[in-house]
N, C-alpha and C positions, 0 to 999 in steps of 0.2 A: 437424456440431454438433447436439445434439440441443436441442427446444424441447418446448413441453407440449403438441406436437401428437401427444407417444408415448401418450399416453393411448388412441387410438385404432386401429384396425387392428390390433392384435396379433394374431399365429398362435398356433394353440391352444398352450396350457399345458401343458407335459409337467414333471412334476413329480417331481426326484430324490429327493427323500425322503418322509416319509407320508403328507404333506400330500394333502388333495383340492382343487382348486383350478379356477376356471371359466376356459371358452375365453371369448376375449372374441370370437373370427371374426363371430359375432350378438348383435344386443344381445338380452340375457337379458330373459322375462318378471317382470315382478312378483313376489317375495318374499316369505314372511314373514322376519324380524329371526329373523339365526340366533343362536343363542347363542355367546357365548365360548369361545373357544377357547385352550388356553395352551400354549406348547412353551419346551423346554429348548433352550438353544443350548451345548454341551459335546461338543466345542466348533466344532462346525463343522453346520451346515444348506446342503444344493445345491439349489439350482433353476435352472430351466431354461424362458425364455418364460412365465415364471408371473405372475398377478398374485394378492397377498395381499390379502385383503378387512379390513375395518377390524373385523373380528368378534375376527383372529388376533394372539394377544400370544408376543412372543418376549422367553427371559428369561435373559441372560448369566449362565453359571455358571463361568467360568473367566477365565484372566486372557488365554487366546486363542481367547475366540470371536468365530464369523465367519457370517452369512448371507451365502452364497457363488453369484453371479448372471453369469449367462452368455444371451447371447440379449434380445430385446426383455423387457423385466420393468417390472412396476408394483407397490411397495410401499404400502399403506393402512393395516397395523396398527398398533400397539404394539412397540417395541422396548426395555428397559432393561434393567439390572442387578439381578441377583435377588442379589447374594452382595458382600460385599464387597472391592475391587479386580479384580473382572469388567473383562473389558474388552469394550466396545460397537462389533465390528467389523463392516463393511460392504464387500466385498471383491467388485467388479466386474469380474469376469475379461474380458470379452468384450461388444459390445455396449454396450445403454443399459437404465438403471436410471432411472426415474420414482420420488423417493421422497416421495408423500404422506401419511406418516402420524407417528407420535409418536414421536420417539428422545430418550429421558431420563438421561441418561451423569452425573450429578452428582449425587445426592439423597444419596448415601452419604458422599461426598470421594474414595474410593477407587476407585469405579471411573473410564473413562474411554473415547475416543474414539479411532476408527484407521477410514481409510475408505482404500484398497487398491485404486486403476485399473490396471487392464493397459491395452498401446498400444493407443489408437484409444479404449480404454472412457470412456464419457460416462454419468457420474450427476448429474440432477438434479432440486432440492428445488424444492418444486411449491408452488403458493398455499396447500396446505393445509399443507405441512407445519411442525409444531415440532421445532424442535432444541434441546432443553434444555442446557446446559452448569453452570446456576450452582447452587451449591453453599446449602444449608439457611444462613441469614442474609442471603441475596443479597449478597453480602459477593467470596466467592473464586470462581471456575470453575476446573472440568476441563477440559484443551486436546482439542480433536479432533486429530490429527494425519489431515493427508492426503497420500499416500504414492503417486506416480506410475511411470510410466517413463516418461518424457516431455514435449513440452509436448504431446501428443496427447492424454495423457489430461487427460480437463475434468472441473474441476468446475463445475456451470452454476449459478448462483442465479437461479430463473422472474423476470421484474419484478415478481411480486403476491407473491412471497414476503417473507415476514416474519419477520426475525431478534427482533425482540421481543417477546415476550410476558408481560412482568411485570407491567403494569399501571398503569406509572404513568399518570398523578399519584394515581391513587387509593389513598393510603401503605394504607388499612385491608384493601383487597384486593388487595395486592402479592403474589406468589408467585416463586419461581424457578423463571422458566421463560423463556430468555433464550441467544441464539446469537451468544458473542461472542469466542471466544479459538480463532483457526484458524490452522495451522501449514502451510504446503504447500512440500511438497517433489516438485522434478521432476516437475511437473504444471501444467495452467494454471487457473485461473480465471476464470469470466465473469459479470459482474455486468451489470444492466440497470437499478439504483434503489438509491437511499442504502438504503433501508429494509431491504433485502437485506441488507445489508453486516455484518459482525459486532462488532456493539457496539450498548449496551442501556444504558436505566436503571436503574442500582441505588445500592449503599452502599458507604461507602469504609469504613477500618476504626474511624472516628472518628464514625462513624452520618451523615454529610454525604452527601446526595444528589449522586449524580455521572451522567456516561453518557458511555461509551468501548467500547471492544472493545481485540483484538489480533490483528495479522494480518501474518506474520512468511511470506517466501518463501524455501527453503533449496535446497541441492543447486546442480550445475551448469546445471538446467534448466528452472525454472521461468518462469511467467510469470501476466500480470493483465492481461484483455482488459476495457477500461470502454466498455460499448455502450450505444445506445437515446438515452440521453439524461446529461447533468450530472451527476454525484455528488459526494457530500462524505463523507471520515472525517475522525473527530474523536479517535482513541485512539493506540494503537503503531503507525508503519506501517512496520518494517522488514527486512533483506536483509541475506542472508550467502551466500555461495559467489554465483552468477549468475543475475541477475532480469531480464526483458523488462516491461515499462510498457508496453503496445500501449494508447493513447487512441484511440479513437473521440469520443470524448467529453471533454469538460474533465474534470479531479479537484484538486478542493479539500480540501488537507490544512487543518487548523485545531485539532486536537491541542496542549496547553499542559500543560507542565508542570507541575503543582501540586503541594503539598503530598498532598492528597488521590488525584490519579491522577496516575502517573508517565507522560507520554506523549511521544511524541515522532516526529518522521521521521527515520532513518536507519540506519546500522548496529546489526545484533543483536548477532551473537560473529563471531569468525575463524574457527568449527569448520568450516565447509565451505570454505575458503578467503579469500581476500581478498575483502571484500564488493565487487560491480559490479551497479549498475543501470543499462541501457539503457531508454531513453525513445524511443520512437518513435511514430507516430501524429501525425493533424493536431491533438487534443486536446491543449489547455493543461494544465501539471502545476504550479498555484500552493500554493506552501506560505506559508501564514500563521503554522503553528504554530512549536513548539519543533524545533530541528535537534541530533541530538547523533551525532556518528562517533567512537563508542570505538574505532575501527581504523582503520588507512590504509584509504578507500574509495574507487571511482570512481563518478563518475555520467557517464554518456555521454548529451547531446540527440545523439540519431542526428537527428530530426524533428521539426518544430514547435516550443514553446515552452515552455521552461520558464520561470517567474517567480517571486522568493526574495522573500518579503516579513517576512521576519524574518531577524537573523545569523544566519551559519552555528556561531555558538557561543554564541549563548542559551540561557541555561539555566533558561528559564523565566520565573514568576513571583515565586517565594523564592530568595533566595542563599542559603539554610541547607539545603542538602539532604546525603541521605546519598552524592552524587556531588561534593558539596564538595571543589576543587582537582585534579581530574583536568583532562585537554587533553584536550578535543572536537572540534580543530584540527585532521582529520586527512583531511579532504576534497580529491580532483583532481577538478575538472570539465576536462570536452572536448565542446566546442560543435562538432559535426561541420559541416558545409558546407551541410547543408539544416537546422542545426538554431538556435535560439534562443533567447538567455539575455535574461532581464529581473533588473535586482538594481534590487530595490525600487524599484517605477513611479510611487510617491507621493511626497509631498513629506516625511514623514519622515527625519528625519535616524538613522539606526544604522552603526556598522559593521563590514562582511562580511569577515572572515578564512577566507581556505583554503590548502588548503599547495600545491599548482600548478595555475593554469589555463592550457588550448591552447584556444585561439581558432582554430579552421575558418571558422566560421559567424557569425555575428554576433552582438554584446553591447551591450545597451542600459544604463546606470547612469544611476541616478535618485539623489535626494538620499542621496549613500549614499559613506563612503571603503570605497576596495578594498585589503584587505591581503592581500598574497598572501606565507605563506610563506617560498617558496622561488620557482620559475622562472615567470613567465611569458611567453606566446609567439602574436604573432598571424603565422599563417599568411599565405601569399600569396591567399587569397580571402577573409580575415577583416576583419570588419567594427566596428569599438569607434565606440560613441555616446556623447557626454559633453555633458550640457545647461551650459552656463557656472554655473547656480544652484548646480550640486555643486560648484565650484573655488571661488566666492568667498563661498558664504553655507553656515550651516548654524543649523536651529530659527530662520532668520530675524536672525541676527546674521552681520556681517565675520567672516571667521577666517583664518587664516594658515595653516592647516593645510595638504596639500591632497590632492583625492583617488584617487592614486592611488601605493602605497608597495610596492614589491619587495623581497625579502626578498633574493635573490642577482640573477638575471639577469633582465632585462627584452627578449626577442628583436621586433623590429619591423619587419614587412610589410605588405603589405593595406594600408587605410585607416584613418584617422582622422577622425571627423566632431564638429566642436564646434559648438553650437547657443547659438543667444541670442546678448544682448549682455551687455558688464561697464564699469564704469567704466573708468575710464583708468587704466594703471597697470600692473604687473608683478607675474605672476600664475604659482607652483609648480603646475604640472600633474602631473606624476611624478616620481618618486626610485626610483632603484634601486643597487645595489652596483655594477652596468655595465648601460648600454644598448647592447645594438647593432642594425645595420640601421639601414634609414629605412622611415617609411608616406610613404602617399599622403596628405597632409592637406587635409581641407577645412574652411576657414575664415571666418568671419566677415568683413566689410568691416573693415578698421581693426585688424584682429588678425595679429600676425606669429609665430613659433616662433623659438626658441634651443632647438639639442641641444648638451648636453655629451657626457660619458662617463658622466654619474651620473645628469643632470637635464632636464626638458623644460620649459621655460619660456615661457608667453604672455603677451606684452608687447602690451596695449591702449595705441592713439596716440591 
């Protein structure tokens, strides 16, 4: 994995193309301030163990150019679009790539971003660097796309890095210049700080101050390593074909949908396959925000916890959107055997529709009905927590309701654990089309079970 310790030690610079460029093997005497320097990228530039000084501007003239880096490298200059629909390529064959300096891919609308890892290659953006994406109004951005073979290839975000630099709150010296709409395909990312993370303050199209990113992982292979410490996004965060979650660290999604920004956790498109996210890691993966699966999806807790603190079919903050009347319904969780579900740990009353969960590993349900669908199923190691306050109350009133509703088949192994106490009285635990099997139940003093074929019933004496 590379860190910002590449700064240092590099082997001399040998330089494929005209460039002159300094060995860093000794540190260089004192200077004077060279002058600027500008080069054509049309459409391809090689180097090799180089390091570019912040003197050197590189200027996209075609729709496939590329600064093409093999070997230890350190980037410091200027990089943008000289032409319009340039494309602003950064293509790391081999090696690690240090990029400290200014990459401006949006000032136009047409041009744009593409950054290109072979296996093993590691680039990453340094505390200096800007990564411009947003577009003249700070309004739209150009996407980077990033383009791997593997989870080998990384992209590293340093922890001092800094995806924003617009400027707010200061509306009169606001600028576009802002790192927040990234694509990764078949490659990993590593983040170490929210600040990192791409999404920024700008303008929605209604002149309404907002701040979001987007950050979408495609391909059979990708992944997101959250290290160092806690982060939070707040914009798109999601997956199509097959994604790894590796937590070191918690991640707090908190993305809403508004009027204003469309955001949300979940499925992008089906183009790369049936969307799947694996979750692994001791770090917590809490969604607070909007959940929306335009496709059949999976979400696998291989590890640790995950915890839903919004339905899995909110759609926000407006009912009037332009996704008015679609089903968002189209979620399977699978709680592996080391892994852990929390549905909503508050006393909030909502509730969570998905179309089938398997139960491995344990499930905790807080004030919250579970509607599932179609089948659900606790394994022989699986663990279901149900506090009495979810069966008999909800917002703080009696209700008849109760919370736990199967769409076809309800399968039952493992255990059962019901907590608290309730009045006296007979009390809908589950419904389903057919139960079968039995748990292991543990229950309260004074509380006994009826299963039928449909229903599970607790009867407080």
């Amino acid at each position: 994995m590379m860190t910002s310790s590449l700064r240092h030690r590099f082997s001399a610079a040998v330089l494929l193309c005209t460039l002159s460029l300094q060995s860093e093997t000794t540190t260089p005497a004192p200077q004077a301030e060279q002058p600027s320097v500008s080069r054509e990228v049309a459409p391809v530039l090689r180097f090799e163990q180089a390091r570019i000084g912040q003197h050197e501007n590189f200027l996209a003239k075609a729709r496939n150019s590329y600064l093409v880096f093999s070997g230890q490298s350190e980037f410091h200059g200027s990089y943008r679009g000289a032409a319009f629909a340039a494309q602003l390529g950064i293509h790391v064959e081999s090696g690690s790539l240090l990029f400290n300096g200014r990459y401006h891919c949006a000032l136009t609308g047409g041009d744009k971003g593409r950054f290109l890892l072979g296996k093993d290659a590691q680039l990453l953006l340094g505390a200096k660097a800007e990564i411009n994406q947003q577009m003249e109004g700070m309004i739209l951005a150009r996407p980077i796309h990033v383009l791997g073979e593997g989870r080998s290839s990384i992209l590293e975000l340093a922890p001092d890095f800094k995806a924003d630099h617009m400027g707010w709150p200061d509306l009169k010296n606001m600028r576009p210049n802002g790192f927040s709409v990234l694509f990764i395909k078949n490659a990993t990312l590593i983040s170490h700080h929210t600040q990192s993370l791409p999404s920024v303050h700008k303008f929605s199209g209604n002149g309404n101050h907002t701040h979001h990113g987007v950050l979408v992982f495609q391909g059979e292979d990708a992944g997101w390593q959250v290290k160092s410490q806690p982060q939070v996004f707040d914009g798109v965060l999601a997956f199509e074909g097959r994604a790894i979650l590796d937590l070191e660290e918690d991640l707090l999604f908190t993305g809403h949908f508004f009027e204003d920004s469309h955001c949300y956790f979940g499925s992008f498109t089906d183009k790369h396959g049936a969307p799947e996210l694996m979750k692994r890691g001791p770090g917590k993966l809490i969604i607070m925000g909007t959940q929306l699966y335009k496709v059949p999806s999976v979400i696998r807790v291989q590890e640790g916890e995950m915890s839903i603190r919004t339905p899995t079919h909110n759609p926000g903050h407006y009912a009037l959107t332009r996704y008015a009347g679609q089903d968002w319904d189209n979620l399977d969780l699978v709680i592996e055997e080391k892994g852990l579900l929390r549905l909503n740990p508050t006393r909030n009353f909502f509730q969570s529709r998905i179309r089938n969960l398997e139960l491995l590993g344990t499930l905790k349900l807080g004030s919250v009905d579970l509607r599932v669908q179609q089948e659900m199923s606790l394994g022989p190691s699986a663990s279901l927590e149900v506090p009495l306050h979810a069966i008999v109350t909800g917002r703080g009133k009696k209700r008849k309701d109760h919370p736990i509703q199967i769409g076809t088949t309800l399968k039952l192994n493992g255990s059962i654990r019901v907590t608290g106490t309730v009045p006296k009285g007979t009390y809908l635990f589950a419904r389903a089309q057919q139960i079968q099997g039995q748990a292991d139940w543990d229950l309260p003093e004074g509380l006994r079970l009826e299963q039928s074929a449909t229903e599970l019933i607790l009867i407080s004496e």
